[in-house]
C-alpha positions in Angstrom: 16.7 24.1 128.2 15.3 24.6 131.8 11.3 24.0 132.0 10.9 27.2 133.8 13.3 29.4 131.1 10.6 31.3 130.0 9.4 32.2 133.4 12.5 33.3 134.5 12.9 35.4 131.3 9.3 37.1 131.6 10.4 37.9 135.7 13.5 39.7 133.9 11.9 41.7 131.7 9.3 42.9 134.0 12.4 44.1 136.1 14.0 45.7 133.4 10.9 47.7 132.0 11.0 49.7 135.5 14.7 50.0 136.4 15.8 51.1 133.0 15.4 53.7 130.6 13.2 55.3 132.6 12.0 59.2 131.8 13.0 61.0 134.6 10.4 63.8 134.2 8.0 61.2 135.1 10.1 60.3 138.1 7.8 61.3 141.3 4.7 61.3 139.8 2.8 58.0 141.6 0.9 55.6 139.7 -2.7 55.9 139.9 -4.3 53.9 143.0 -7.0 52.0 140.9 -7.2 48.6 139.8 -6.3 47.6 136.5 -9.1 45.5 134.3 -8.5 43.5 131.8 -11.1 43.0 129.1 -11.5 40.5 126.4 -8.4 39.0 127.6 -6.4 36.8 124.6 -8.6 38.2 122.2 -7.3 40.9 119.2 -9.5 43.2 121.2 -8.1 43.1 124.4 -7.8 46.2 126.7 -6.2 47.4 130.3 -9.0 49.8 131.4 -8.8 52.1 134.5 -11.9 53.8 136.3 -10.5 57.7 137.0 -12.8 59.7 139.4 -13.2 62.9 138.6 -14.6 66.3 140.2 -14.9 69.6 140.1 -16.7 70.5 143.3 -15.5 73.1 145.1 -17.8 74.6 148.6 -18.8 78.3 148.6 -16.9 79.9 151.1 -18.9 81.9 153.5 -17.3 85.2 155.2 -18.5 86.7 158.5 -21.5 84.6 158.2 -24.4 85.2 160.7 -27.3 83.4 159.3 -28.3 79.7 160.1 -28.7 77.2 159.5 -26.1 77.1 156.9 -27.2 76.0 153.5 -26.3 72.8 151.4 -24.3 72.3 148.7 -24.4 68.6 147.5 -20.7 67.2 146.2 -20.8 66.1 142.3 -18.6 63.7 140.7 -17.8 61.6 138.1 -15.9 59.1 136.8 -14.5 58.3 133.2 -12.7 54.7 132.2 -9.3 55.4 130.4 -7.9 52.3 128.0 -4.3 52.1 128.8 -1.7 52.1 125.5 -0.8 48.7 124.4 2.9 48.6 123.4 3.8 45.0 121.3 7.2 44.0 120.3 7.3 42.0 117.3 8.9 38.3 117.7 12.7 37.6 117.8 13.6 34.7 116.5 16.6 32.9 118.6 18.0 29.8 117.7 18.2 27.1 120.5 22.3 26.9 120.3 22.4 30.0 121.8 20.3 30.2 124.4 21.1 26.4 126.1 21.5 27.2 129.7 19.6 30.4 130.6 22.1 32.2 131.8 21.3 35.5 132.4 24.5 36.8 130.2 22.2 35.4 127.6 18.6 36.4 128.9 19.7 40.2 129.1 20.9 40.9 125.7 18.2 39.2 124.0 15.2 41.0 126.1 17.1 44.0 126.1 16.2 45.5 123.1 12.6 44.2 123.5 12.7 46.7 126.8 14.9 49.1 125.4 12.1 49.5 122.5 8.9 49.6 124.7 10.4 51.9 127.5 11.0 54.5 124.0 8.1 54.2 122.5 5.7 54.0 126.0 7.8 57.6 126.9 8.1 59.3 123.2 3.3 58.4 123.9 3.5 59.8 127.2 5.5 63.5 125.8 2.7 63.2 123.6 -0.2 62.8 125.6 1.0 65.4 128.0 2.1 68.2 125.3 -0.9 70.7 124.5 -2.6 70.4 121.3 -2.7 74.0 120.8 -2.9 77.4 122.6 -5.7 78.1 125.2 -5.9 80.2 128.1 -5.7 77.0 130.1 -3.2 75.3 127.6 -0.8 78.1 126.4 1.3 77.5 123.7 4.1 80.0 123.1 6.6 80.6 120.3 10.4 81.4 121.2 11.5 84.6 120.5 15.4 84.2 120.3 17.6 84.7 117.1 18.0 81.1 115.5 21.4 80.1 116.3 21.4 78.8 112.6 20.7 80.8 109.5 17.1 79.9 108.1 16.3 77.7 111.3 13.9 78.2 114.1 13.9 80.7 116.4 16.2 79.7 119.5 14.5 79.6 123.4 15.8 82.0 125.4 15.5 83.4 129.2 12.3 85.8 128.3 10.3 82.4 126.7 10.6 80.8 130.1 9.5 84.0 131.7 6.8 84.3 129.1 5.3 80.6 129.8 5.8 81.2 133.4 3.2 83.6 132.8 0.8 82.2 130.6 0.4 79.5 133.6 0.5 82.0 136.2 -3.0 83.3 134.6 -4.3 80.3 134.6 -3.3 79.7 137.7 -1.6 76.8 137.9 0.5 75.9 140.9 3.7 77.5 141.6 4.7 74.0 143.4 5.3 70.8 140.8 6.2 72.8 137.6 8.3 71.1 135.3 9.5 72.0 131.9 10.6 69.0 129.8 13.3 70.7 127.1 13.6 69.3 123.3 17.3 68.9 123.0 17.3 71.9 120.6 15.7 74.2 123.0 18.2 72.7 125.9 21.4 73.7 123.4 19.9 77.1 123.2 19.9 78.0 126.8 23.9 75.8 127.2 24.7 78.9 124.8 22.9 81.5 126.5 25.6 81.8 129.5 24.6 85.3 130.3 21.3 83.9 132.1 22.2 80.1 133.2 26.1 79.6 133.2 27.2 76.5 133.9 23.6 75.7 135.6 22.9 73.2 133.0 26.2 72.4 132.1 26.8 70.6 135.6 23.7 68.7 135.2 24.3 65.0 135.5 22.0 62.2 136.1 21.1 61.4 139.6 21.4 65.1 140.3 18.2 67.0 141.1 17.0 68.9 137.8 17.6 72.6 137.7 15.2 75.2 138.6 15.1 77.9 136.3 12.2 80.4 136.1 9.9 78.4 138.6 10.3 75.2 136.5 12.2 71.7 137.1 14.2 71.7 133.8 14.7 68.5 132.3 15.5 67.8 128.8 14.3 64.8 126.1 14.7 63.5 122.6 11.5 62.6 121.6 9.3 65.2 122.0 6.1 65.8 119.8 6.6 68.3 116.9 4.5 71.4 116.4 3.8 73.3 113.2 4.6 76.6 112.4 1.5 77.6 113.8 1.7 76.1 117.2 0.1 73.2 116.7 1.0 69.7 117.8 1.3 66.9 115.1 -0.2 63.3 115.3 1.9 60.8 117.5 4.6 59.7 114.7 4.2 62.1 112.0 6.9 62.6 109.9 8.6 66.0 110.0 7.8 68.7 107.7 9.4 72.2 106.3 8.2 74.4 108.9 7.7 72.2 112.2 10.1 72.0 115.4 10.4 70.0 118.2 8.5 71.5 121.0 9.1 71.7 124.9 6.0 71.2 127.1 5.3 71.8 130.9 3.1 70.3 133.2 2.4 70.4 137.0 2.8 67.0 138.4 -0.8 67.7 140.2 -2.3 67.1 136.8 -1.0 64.1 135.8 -2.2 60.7 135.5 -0.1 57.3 135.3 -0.3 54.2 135.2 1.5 50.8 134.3 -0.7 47.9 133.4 0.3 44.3 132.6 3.1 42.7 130.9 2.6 39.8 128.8 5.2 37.7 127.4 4.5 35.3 124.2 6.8 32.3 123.8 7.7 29.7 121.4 10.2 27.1 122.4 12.2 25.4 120.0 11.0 22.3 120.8 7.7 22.7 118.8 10.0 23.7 115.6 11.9 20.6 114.7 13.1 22.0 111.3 14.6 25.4 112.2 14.9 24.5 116.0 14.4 28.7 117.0 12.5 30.2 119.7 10.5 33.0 119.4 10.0 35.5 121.6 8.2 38.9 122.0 6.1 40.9 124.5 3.1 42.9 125.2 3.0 46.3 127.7 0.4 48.3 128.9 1.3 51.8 130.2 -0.3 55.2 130.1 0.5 58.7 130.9 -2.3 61.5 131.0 -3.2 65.1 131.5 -6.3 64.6 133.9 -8.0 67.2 131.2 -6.9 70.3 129.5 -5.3 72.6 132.0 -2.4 73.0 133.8 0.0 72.4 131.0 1.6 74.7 128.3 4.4 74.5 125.8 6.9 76.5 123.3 8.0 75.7 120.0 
């Protein structure tokens, strides 16, 4: 085996994490232009941390002014440090007959899965990070009003919700500009049946296409969104479901959003230092985050 397999494989990986399964209502949205600090690096405590400045200044505008000199308002800002989510893979074992050679008809399949598994879990965080916890003037969180397209389930999304969290965020006045609207795939079947108001406007949506703009929002649709109870309000990140909750869809203007990808770390153990069972093992470690700056500019319906 090559000297410089595992370096090779780790370059791979790093390419697949950000050319593949990637969420495409994240697509646009740059990464945040601060440096990325590690902290306490090899040890079980070991972080990514970002610096985030943050303000809420905004000048008094003054109309038809005629007195001078004009007075002066001093800018106020701060700044908080965010830890970025660390994603682990746990170690595949590969035995040392298959992976002679490093090709890379062997390197892909094998990491694959180890990308394949980050990218979902890193995104399924992100939904959830991004969703509202519950309703506020600043985070509404509406419930859809359409009959349930199946006896005894939840009630289905139609046209009016749309309108309805268009204007929930139109009172908080959020930015017409950058909305987008990321569908549960339950709520997305509701509207493919509801041809009256969007006809085949989903149904010709295909990837590589631009999203669909319906009611002011980019539409764009995804499978692991967070649930919400009964009540409207969002579960822990990987609760299991219970009688009464549903999927939700949550919207965000892009504006609002932090994100940013930290380090990948690859751990390897050539078969060379396990005579007996001659395997490698192999796993990684991801840093990634995806934010609301703070609690406005979002919403959601479930």
């Amino acid at each position: 085996m090559p000297a410089n397999f595992a370096d090779v494989w780790l370059a791979r990986v790093r390419q697949n994490l950000t050319t593949q399964n990637v969420a495409p209502w994240l697509d646009g949205i740059p990464e945040l232009d601060t440096n990325v600090l590690e902290m306490g690096s090899g040890d079980a405590s070991e972080l990514n941390v970002i610096h985030i400045p943050r303000t809420s200044f905004n000048p008094d505008v003054l109309i038809n002014n005629t007195a001078y000199p004009l007075a002066i308002q001093a800018y106020t800002d701060d700044e908080t440090v965010v830890s970025l989510d660390k994603f682990q893979t746990k170690a595949t074992s590969i035995s040392d007959d298959k992976i002679i050679g490093a090709s890379y008809d062997v390197i892909d399949p094998a990491t694959k899965s180890h990308t394949v598994s980050i990218n979902a879990k890193k995104f399924q965080k992100a939904a959830h990070a991004i969703a509202p916890a519950s309703h506020t003037a600043n985070t509404p969180v509406i419930a859809a009003t359409g009959t349930p397209r199946v006896s005894g389930g939840p009630a289905s999304l139609v046209y009016d919700d749309l309108v309805n969290l268009k204007d929930a965020l139109d009172a908080a006045e959020v930015p017409v500009e950058g909305r987008r609207l990321v569908l549960s795939t339950a709520h997305w079947n509701d509207l493919l049946v509801d041809r009256k108001n969007f006809g085949d406007k989903l149904v010709n949506y295909n990837t590589g296409m631009p999203a669909p703009v319906i009611a002011g929002f980019e539409l764009y649709q995804y499978n692991g969104n967070p649930l919400y109870t009964s009540a409207g309000v969002k579960k822990a990140f990987g609760a299991v479901k219970a009688a009464g909750d549903r999927q939700g869809s949550f919207a965000f203007w892009i504006g609002q959003i932090a994100k940013k990808t930290g380090m990948t770390k690859q751990y390897f153990k050539e078969a060379k230092n396990d005579p007996e069972a001659q395997t490698n093992l192999i796993n990684y470690r991801h840093y990634f985050i995806a934010m609301p700056f703070d609690s406005k500019a979002i919403g959601a319906i479930y």
